[in-house]
N, C-alpha and C positions, 0 to 999 in steps of 0.2 A: 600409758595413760598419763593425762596429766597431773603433777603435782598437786594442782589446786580441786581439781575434781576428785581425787583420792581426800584431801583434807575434807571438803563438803560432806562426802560417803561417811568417812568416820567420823563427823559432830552430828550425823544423822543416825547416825549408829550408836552415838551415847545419850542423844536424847532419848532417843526410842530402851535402851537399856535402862536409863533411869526414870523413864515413865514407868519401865516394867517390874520397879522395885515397889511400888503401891498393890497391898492386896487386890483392890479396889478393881485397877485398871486390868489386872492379871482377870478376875474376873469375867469382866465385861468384854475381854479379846478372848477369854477361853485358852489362854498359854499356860500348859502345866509348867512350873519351873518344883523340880526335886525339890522337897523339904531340908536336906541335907547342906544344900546353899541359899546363906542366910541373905536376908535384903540388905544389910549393909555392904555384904560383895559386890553385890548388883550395883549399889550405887555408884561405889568405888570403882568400878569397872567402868561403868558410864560417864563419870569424871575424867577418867583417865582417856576413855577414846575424845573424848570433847577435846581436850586438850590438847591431844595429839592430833586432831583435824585441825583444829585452830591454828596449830604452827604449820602444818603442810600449807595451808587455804591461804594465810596472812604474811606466811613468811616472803620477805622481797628478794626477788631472784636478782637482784642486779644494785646491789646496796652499794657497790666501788663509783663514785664519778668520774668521769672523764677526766681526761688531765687536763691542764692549763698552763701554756709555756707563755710569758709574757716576752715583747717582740720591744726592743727598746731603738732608744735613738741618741747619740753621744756617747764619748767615751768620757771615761773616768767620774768627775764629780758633777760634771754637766748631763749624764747620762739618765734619759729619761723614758718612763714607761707609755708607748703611744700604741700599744693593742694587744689584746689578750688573745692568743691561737690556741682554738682549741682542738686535742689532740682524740680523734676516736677512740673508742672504747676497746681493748684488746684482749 
């Protein structure tokens, strides 16, 4: 799967865990969550998948630029830059 579709899953996966940290909403969806884990895990848990989606989803797969061999003309002090070759990505 792709990277970025894996990131989306999990910042959808921490919102939905930190909506589910509100009595309120646990309610109203009928989700038992044990008493034993506290709402502040919940949050903490749904922060952490957010953020971990957010680097999968945002992260740039191709952050190196191309190279750039400048192409001159003259020797020595008279030697000048008349175009820039660019060299593909490897």
């Amino acid at each position: 799967m792709d990277k970025k579709i894996i990131g989306y899953i999990l910042m959808g996966a921490g919102v939905l865990l930190s909506a589910l940290s509100y009595p309120a909403i646990r309610t109203m969806l009928k989700v038992p969550i044990p008493s034993a884990i506290k709402d502040i895990y919940i949050i903490i848990a749904g922060v952490a998948a957010i953020l971990a989606g957010a680097f999968f989803a945002f992260k740039n797969q191709s952050a190196e630029q191309p190279k750039e061999v400048p192409i001159y003309e003259g020797t020595g002090k008279n030697r000048k830059v008349v175009a820039i070759q660019r060299i593909g990505k490897e």
